[in-house]
N, C-alpha and C positions, 0 to 999 in steps of 0.2 A: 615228832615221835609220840609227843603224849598224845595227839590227837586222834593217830593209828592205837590207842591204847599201851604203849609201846612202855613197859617200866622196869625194863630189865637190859643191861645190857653187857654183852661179852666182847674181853675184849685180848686181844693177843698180837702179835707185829716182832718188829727188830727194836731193836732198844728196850727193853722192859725200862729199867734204869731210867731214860729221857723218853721215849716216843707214847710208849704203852703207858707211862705212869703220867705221864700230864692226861692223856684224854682220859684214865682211869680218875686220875683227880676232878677234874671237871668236871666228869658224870656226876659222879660223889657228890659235890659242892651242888651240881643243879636237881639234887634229890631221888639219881635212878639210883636202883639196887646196882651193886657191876661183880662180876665173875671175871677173874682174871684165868684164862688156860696154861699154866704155868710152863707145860711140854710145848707149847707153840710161841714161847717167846725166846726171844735173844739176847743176847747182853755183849760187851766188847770181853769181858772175862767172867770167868766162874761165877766170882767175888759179887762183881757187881747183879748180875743176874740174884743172886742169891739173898741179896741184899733188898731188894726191891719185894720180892717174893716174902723175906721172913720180915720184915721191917715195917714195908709201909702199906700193902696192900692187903693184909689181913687187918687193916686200920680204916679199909676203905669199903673192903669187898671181903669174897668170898674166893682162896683162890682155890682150882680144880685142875685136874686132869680132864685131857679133851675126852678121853673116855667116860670120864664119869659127867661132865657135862652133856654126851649124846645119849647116855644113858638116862640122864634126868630131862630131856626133851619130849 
């Protein structure tokens, strides 16, 4: 990816909570920017979904509506 110039990256899936938040972590830790689309994630309940969003990824990233991430493409 760095070599495509590549230092941003977006990321959304099932699990915000486990799936989204590890590879969100791991961006983070190997130094890209990450945006998380908070409408394109899932979670097994509210709670957790919610949690990940207000807790640990405004600690890592940026997070967005998929709208407002196509509108800043």
């Amino acid at each position: 990816l760095r070599r495509r110039g590549i230092g941003t990256m977006i990321r959304c899936g099932i699990s915000a909570n486990i799936g989204v938040e590890s590879t969100a972590r791991n961006a983070w830790e190997l130094g890209f920017n990450v945006i998380i689309a908070e409408d394109a994630c899932s979670a097994a309940s509210a709670e957790q979904h919610q949690g990940s969003m207000t807790n640990i990824f405004p600690r890592i990233g940026r997070v967005r509506t998929t709208d407002e991430i196509l509108r800043a493409l």
